[in-house]
C-alpha positions as CSV (number, residue, x, y, z in Angstrom):
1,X,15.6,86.2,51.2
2,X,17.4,89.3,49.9
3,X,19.9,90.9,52.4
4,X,19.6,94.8,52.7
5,X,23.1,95.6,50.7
6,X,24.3,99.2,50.1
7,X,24.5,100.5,46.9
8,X,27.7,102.0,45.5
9,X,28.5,105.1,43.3
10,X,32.2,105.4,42.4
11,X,34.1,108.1,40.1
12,X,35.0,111.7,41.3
13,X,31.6,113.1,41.6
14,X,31.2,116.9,42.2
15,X,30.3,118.6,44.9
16,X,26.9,120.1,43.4
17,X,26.2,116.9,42.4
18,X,25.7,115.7,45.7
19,X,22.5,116.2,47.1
20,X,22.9,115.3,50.8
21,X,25.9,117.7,50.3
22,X,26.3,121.7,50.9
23,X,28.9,124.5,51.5
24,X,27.3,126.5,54.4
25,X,28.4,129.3,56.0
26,X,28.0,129.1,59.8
27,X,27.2,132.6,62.1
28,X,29.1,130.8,65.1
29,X,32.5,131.6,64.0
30,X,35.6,133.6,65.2
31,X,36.2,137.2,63.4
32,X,36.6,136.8,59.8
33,X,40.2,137.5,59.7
34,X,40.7,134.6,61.8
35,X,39.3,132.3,59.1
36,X,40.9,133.7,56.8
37,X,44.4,132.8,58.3
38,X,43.2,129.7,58.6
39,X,42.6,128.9,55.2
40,X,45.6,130.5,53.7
41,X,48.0,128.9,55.3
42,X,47.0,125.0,53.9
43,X,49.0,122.3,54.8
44,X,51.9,124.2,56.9
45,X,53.7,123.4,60.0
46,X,50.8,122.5,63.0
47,X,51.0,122.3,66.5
48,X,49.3,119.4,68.3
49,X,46.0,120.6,69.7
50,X,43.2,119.2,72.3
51,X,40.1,120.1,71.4
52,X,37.3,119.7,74.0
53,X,33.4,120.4,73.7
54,X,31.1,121.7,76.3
55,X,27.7,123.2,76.9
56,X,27.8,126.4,74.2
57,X,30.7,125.9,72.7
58,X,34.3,124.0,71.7
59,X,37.3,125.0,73.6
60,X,41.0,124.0,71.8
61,X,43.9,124.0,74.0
62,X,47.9,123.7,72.7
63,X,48.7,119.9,73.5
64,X,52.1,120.6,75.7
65,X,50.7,123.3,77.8
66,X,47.1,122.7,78.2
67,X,46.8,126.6,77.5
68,X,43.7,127.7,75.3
69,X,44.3,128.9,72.2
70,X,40.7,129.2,70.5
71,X,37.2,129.1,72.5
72,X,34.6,129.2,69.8
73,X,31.3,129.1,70.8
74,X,28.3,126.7,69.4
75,X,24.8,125.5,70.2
76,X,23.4,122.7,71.6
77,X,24.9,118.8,71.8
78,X,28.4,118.7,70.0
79,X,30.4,115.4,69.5
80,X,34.3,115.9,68.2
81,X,36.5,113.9,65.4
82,X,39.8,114.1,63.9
83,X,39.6,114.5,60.1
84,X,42.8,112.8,60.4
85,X,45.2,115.7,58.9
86,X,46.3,116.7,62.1
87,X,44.6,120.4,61.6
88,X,41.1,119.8,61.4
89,X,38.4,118.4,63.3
90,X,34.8,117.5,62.1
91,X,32.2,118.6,64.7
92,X,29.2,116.7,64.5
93,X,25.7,119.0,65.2
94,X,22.3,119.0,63.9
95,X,22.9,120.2,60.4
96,X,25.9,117.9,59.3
97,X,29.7,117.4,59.9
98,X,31.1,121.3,60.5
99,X,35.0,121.6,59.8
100,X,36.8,123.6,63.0
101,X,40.2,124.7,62.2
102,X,42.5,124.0,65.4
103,X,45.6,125.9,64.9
104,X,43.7,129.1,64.0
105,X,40.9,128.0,66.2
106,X,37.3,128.8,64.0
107,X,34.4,126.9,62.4
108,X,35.8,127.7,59.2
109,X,32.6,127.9,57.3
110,X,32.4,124.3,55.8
111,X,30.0,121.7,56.3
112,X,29.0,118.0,55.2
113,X,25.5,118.6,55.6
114,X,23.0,115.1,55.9
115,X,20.6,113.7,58.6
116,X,22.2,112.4,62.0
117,X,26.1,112.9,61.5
118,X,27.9,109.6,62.9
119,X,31.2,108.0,63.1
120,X,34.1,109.4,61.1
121,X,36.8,107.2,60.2
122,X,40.2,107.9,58.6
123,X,42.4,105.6,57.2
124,X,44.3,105.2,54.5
125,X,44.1,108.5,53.4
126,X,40.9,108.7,53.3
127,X,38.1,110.0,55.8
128,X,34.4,107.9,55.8
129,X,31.5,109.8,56.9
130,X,28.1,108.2,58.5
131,X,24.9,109.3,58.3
132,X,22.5,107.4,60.7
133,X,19.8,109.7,58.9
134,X,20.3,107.4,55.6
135,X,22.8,105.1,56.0
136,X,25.1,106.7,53.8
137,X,28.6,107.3,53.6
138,X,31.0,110.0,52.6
139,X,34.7,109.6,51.2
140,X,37.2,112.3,50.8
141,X,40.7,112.3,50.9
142,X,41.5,113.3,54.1
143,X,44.0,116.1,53.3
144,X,42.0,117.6,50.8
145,X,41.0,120.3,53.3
146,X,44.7,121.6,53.8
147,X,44.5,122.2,50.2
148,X,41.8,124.9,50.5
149,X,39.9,125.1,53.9
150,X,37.2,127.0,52.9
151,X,35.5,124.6,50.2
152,X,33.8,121.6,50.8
153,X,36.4,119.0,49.0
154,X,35.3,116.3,46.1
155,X,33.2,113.5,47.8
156,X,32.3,109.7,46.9
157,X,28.9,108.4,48.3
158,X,28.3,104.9,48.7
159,X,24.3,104.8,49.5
160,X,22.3,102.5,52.0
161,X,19.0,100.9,51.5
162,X,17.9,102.2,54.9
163,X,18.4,104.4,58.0
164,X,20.8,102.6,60.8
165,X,23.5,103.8,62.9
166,X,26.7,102.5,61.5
167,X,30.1,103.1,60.7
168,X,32.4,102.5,57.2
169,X,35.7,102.3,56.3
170,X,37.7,102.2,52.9
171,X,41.0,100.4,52.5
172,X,44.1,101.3,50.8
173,X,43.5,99.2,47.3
174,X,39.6,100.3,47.1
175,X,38.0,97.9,49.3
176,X,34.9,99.0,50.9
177,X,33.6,97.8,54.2
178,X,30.5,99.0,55.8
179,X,27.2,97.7,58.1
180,X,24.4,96.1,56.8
181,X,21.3,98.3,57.5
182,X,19.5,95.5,59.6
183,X,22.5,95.9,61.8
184,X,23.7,92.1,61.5
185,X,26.5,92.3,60.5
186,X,29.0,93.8,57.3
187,X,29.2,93.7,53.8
188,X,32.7,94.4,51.6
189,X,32.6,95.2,48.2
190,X,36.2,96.3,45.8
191,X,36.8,99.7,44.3
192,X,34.0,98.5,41.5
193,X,31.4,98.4,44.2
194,X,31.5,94.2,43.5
195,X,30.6,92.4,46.7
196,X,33.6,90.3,48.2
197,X,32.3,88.6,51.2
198,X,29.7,89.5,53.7
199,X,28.5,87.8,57.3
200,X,25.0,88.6,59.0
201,X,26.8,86.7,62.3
202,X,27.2,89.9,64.0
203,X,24.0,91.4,66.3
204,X,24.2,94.8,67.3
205,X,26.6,95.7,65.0
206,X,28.7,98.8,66.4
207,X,32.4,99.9,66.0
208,X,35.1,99.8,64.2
209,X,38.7,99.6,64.1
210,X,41.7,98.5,61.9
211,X,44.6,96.1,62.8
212,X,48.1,95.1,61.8
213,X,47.8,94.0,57.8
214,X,44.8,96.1,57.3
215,X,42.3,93.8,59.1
216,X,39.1,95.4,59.9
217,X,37.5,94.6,63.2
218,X,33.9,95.0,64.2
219,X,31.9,94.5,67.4
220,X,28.8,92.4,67.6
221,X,26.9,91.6,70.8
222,X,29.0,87.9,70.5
223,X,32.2,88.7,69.9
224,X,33.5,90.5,66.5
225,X,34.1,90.1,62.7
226,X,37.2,90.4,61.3
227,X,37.8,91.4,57.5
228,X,40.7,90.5,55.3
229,X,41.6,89.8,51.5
230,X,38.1,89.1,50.9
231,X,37.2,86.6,53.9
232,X,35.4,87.3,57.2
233,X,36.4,85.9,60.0
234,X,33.7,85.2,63.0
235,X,35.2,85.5,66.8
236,X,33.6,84.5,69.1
237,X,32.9,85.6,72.9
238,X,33.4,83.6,76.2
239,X,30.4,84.6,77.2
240,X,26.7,83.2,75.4
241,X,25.8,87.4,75.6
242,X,29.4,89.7,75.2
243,X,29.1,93.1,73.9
244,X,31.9,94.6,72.4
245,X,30.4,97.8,70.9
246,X,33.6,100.0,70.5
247,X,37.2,99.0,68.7
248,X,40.7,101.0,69.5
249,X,43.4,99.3,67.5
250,X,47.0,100.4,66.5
251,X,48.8,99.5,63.0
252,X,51.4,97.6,64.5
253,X,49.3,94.8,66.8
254,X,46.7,92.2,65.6
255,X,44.8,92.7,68.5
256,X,42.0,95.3,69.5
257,X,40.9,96.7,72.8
258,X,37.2,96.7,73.0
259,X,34.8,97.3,75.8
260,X,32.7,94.0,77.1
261,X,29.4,93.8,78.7
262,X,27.7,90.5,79.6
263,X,24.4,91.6,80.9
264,X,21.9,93.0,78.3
265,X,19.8,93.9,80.7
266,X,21.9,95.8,83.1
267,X,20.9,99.5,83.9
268,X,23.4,102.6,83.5
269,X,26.8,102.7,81.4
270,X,29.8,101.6,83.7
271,X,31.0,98.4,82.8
272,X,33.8,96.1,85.0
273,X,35.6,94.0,82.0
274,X,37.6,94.8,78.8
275,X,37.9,92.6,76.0
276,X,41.2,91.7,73.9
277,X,40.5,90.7,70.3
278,X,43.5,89.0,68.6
279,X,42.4,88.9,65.4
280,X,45.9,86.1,64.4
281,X,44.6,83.8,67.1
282,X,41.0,84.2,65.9
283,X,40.4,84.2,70.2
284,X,38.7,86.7,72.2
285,X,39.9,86.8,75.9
286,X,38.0,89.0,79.0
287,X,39.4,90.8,81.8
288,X,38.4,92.4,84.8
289,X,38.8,95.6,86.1
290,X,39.8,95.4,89.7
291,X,36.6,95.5,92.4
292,X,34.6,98.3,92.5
293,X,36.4,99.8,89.1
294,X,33.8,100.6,86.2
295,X,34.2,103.1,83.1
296,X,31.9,103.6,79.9
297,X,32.9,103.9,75.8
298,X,34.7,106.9,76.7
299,X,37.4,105.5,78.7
300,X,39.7,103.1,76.7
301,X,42.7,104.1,74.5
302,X,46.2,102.2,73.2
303,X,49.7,103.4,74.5
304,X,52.9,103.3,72.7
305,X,53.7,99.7,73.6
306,X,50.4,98.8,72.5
307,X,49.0,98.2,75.7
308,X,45.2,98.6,77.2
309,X,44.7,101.6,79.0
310,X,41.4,102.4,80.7
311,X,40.7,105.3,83.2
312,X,38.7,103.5,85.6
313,X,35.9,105.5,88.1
314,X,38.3,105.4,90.6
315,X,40.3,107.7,89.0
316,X,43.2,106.3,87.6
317,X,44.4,105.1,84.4
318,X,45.0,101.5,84.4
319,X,47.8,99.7,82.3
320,X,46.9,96.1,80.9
321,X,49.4,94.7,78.2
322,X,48.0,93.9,75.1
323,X,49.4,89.8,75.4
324,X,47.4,88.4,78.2
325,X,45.5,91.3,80.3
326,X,47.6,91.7,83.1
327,X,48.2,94.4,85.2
328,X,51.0,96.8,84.6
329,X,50.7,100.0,86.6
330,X,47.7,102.2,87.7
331,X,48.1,105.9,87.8
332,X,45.8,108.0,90.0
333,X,44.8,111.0,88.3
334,X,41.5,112.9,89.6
335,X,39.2,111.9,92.2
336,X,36.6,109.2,91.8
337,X,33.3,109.5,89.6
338,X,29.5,107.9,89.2
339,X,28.5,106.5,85.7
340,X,26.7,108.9,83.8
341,X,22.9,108.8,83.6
342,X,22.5,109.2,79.9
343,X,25.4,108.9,77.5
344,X,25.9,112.0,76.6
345,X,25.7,113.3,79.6
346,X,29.4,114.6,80.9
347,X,31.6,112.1,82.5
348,X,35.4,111.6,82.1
349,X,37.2,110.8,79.1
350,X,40.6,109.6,78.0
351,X,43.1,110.2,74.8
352,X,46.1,108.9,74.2
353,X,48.8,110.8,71.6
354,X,52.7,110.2,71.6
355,X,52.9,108.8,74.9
356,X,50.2,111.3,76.4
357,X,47.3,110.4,78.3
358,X,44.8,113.5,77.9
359,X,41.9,113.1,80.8
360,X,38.9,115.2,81.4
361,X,37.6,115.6,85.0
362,X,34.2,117.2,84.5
363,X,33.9,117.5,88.3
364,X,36.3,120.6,88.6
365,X,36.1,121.7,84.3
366,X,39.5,120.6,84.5
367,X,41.6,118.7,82.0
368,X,44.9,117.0,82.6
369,X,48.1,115.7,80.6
370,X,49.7,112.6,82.5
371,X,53.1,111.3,80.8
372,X,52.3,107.6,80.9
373,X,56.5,106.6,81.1
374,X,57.1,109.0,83.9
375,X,53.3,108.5,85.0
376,X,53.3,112.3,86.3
377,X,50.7,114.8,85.4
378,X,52.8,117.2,82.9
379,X,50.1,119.7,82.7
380,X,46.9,120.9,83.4
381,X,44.3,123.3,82.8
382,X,40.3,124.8,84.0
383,X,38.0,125.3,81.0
384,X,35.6,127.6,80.5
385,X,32.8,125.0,81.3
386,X,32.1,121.3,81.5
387,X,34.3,119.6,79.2
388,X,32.4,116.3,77.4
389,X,33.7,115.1,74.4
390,X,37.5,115.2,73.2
391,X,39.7,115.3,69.8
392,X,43.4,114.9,69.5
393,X,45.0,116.8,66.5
């Protein structure tokens, strides 16, 4: 039996010769002028930014004081990534992946066009799109838009045999890794586009994340893969059934942070257990949240010491170290919350930057900065409507 396998094109190839591929101009920006700064002034000095999305629009706020520096209005259901420059952040709508400009807050005008815009992934110094619509995947180098943010930079496709909602990542000597379209698992292929290993021991393939010594991490629906120098790695869960559907790793730990469900048939989106995925031991180890503590995909992040941190329905942020799950602190933060009925529907989220935990309390349109040594709230801010998703730039 042949395995669906992606197909890939490599070289520098043009942007007119891409046909999933467009510069667009978008009538949903700030004033003209205000592009225009923001295209000039390339790879200069930026300030850290939030940048939230809500019903109509995408609200950016200056990372120390919560205030907002650029409300720029949009239609319909918005998601929010970093390109990974530290200015820029790819808002994902119906007609692509469209660049916004934090420090000079506008859609600047530029937009990776395809069907179904995905995950994003920097590494590297490069930045992956996925498009569910094809399967396909987009490489740039992700500070090519500091060089001129008002053209659509040189992109690499790699090409899918079929529609499927995955995710893709290239490594630092070339190495491309990236889901097979039956959604079993992950295929890995060198800067030739030669295969190097694959596994179809992965169900429900879904996230992605990158360890200490560049080792890729996927979820499955029984534990996780784990790429490196041309070898995957299964790892198993405890549990016969045990999700892990999204990945959030640092550079400096072999282990991951994923989220853990054991019930495929349980209704709504709050979940009660974590999972750490140490990628050296090749073990997978579960831990609960305390009673009556749930949160969803959008809740987990890493702190500086590398340890779990999860803002639980309660309300707080709760502190797990990375080496065995156990406790270190909770912080209360805003009041309690309900899982959400569909997932995109508003609920809390949590980023972490530089010792910053950013949390989003759609409740009261409120956002708030909590300093995770001191474990006060520094800041915090109303928004002009219900925030949803967040960026960190």
């Amino acid at each position: 039996m042949t395995l669906p396998s992606p197909t890939r094109t490599r070289g520098a190839i043009a942007v007119t010769a891409l046909g999933i591929l467009a510069l667009t101009g978008c009538t949903q920006t700030a004033p003209a002028a205000t592009g225009e700064a923001a295209a000039t002034s390339g790879a200069a000095a930026t300030a850290e930014r939030v940048t939230l999305t809500y019903d109509g629009g995408l609200v950016v706020l200056d990372a120390t004081t919560l205030e907002v520096v650029g409300d720029v209005p949009i239609d319909g259901f918005t998601r929010v990534n970093p390109v990974g420059d530290g200015r820029n952040v790819l808002v994902t709508t119906d007609a692509g992946f469209q660049v916004l400009d934090t420090q000079e807050p506008a859609l600047t005008g530029v937009t990776f066009e395809g069907s179904k815009a995905g995950h994003a992934v920097a590494h590297a110094g490069k930045t992956v799109l996925f498009f569910d619509g094809s399967g396909d995947s987009v490489i740039f180098d992700t500070d090519a838009l500091l060089d001129d943010g008002t053209k659509l930079p040189e992109t690499e496709t790699v090409a899918s045999d079929a529609a499927h909602h995955g995710v893709s990542i290239e490594l630092s000597d070339g190495t491309f890794v990236t889901t097979l379209s039956d959604r079993t698992g992950i295929v890995a292929t060198d800067a030739n586009g030669t295969e190097l290993a694959r596994s179809t021991d992965c169900p429900g393939v879904h996230g992605e994340g990158t360890v200490k010594d560049e080792v890729v991490v996927v979820g499955c629906e029984n534990g996780a893969l784990a790429y490196s120098d041309g070898t995957i790695t299964k790892l198993s869960s405890p549990d016969e059934f045990g999700r892990i559907g999204n990945m959030l790793t640092t550079e400096d730990s072999a282990i991951a942070l994923g989220d853990y469900k054991t019930d495929p048939d349980a209704e709504g989106y709050l979940l009660q257990a974590f999972a750490l995925v140490d990628t050296a031991s090749g073990k997978i180890s579960v831990t609960e949240l305390p009673d009556g503590v749930g949160y969803t995909f959008r809740d987990l992040a890493r702190g500086s010491d590398n340890e779990a941190i999860i803002l639980g329905s309660d309300g707080s942020l709760h502190l797990f170290s990375e080496e065995d799950g156990s406790p270190i602190t909770s912080i209360p933060v805003i009041d309690a919350w309900e899982g959400p009925a569909e997932w995109q529907d508003a609920h809390p989220a949590l980023k972490v930057q530089d010792g910053v935990a950013y949390v989003t309390d759609p409740a009261t349109s409120t956002v708030h900065a909590v300093n995770l040594e001191t474990e006060e709230i520094t800041s915090s801010a109303t928004l002009p409507g219900v925030p949803n998703e967040i960026a960190l730039s």
